[in-house]
C-alpha positions in Angstrom: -17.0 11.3 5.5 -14.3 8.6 5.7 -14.7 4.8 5.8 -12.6 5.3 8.8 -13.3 1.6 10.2 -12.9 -0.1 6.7 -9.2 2.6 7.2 -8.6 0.4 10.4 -9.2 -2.8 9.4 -6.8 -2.6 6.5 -4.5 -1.3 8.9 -4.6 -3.6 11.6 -5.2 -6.4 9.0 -1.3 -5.6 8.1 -0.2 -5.4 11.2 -1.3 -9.1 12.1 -0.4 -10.4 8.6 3.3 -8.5 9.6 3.7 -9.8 13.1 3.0 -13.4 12.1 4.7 -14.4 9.1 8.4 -14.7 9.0 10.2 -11.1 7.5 11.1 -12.8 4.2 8.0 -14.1 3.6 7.1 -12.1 0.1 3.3 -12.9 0.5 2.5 -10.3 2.9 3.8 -7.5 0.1 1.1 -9.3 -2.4 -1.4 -9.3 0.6 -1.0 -5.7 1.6 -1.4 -4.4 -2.1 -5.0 -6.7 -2.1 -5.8 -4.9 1.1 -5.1 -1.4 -0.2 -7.3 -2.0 -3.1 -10.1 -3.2 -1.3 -9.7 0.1 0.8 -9.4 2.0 -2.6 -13.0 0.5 -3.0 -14.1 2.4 -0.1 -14.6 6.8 0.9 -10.9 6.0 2.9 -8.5 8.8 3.4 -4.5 7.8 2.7 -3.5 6.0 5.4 0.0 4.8 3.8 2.1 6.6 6.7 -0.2 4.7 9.6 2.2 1.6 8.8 5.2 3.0 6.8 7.6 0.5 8.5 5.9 -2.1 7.3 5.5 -1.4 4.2 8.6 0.0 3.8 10.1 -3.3 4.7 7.9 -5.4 3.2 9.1 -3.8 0.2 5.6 -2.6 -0.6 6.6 1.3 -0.4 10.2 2.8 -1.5 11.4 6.2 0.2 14.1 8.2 -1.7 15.1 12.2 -1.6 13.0 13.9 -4.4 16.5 14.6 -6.3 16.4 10.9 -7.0 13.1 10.9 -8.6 13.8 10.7 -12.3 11.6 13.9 -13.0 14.0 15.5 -10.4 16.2 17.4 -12.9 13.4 18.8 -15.2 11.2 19.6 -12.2 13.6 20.3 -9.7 12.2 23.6 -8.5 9.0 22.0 -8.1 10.4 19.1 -6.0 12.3 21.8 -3.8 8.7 24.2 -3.5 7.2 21.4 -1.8 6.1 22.0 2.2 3.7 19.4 2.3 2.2 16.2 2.0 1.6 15.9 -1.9 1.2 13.7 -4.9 3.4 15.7 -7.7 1.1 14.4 -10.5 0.5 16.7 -12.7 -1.9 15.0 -15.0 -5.4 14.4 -13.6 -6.8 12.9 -10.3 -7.1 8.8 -11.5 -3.8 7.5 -10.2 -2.7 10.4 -8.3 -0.2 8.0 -6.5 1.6 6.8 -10.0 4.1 9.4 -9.9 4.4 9.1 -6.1 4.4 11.0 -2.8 6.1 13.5 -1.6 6.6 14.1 2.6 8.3 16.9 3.6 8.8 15.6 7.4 12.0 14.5 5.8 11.7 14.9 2.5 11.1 12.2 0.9 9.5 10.8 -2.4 7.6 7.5 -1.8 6.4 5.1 -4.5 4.5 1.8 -4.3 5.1 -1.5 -5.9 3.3 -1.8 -8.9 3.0 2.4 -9.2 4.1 3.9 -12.5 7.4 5.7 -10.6 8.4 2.0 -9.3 8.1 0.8 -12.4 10.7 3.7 -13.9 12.5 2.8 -11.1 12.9 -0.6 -11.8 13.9 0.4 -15.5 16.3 3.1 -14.1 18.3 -0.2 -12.1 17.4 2.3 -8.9 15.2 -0.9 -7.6 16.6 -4.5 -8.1 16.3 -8.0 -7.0 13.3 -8.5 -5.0 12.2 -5.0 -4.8 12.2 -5.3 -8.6 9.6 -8.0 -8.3 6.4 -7.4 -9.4 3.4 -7.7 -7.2 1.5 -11.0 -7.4 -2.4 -11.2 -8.4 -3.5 -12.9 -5.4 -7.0 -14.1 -4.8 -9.1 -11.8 -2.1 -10.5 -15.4 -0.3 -6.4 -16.1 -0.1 -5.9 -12.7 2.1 -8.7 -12.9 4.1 -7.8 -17.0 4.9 -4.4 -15.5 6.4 -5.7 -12.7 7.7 -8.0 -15.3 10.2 -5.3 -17.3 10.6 -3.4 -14.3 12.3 -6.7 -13.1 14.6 -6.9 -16.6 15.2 -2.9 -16.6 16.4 -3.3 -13.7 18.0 -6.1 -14.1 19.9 -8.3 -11.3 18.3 -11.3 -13.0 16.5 -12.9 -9.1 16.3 -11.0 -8.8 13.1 -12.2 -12.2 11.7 -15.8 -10.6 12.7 -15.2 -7.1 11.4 -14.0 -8.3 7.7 -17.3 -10.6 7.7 -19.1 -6.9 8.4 -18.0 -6.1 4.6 -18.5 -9.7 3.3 -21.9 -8.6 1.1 -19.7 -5.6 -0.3 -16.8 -7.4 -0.9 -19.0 -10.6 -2.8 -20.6 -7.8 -4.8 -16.9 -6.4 -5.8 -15.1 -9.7 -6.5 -18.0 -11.9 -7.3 -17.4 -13.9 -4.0 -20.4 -16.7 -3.1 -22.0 -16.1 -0.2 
């Protein structure tokens, strides 16, 4: 069964971070990529599309048609076989993202910063400027200290209190004190 409240708080965690800190402001991209890998740490579904238009303009997530993904012309009939939601990796589970994701509702190939298609995407010149920028190793303590800034802000201190539910798993994964 799904972490589905550990799902939530990532996702309302970017939200807050989002709706308080200035549009470009290129610490919330670093802090969303921390929050997805805590998640990763967790039995979470994909919950990407939950806040797409923030990560999409954060520049944390790029969206292009599937004939733009640079495997397009040797797996085109692939690309155009695909009716749903899909990762066309065709390697192995570990990284199933790397290659990135495909929605048919348009269709559209997404990728992540820091994912092995951005960074043949970045190579390609198809990402520039600050889209080309890689993500920043940014300390978890550093996320969470904005992330209670924003509940604080906003007037929702059950965030602050639901991210201390997961403090002993989250000292035990990043070797935070207690």
């Amino acid at each position: 069964m799904s972490d589905h409240w550990v799902e939530d708080l990532v996702e309302q965690s970017i939200r807050f971070l989002d709706s308080r800190h200035p549009a470009d402001d290129r610490r919330v991209r670093d802090w969303i990529g921390v929050l997805y890998r805590v998640q990763d740490q967790y039995d979470c579904s994909f919950t990407h599309f939950r806040a797409m238009d923030i990560l999409l303009r954060r520049d944390f997530t790029f969206r292009f048609p599937t004939v733009e993904h640079p495997d397009y012309g040797e797996r085109g009939e692939a690309f155009a076989a695909l009716t749903e939601f899909t990762a066309p990796r065709e390697v192995d589970d570990s990284g199933w993202l790397e290659d990135g994701y495909f929605d048919p509702d348009p269709p559209f190939v997404y990728c992540d910063a820091g994912s092995a298609l951005w960074h043949r995407m970045v190579r390609l010149g198809r990402l520039a400027g600050p889209a080309a920028a890689p993500l920043r190793e940014v300390p978890l303590i550093d996320v969470l200290q904005a992330i209670a800034a924003a509940g604080e802000e906003l007037g929702d201190r059950g965030l602050i209190a639901d991210w201390r539910e997961l403090e002993p798993d989250l000292c035990d994964l990043y070797g935070l004190g207690t």
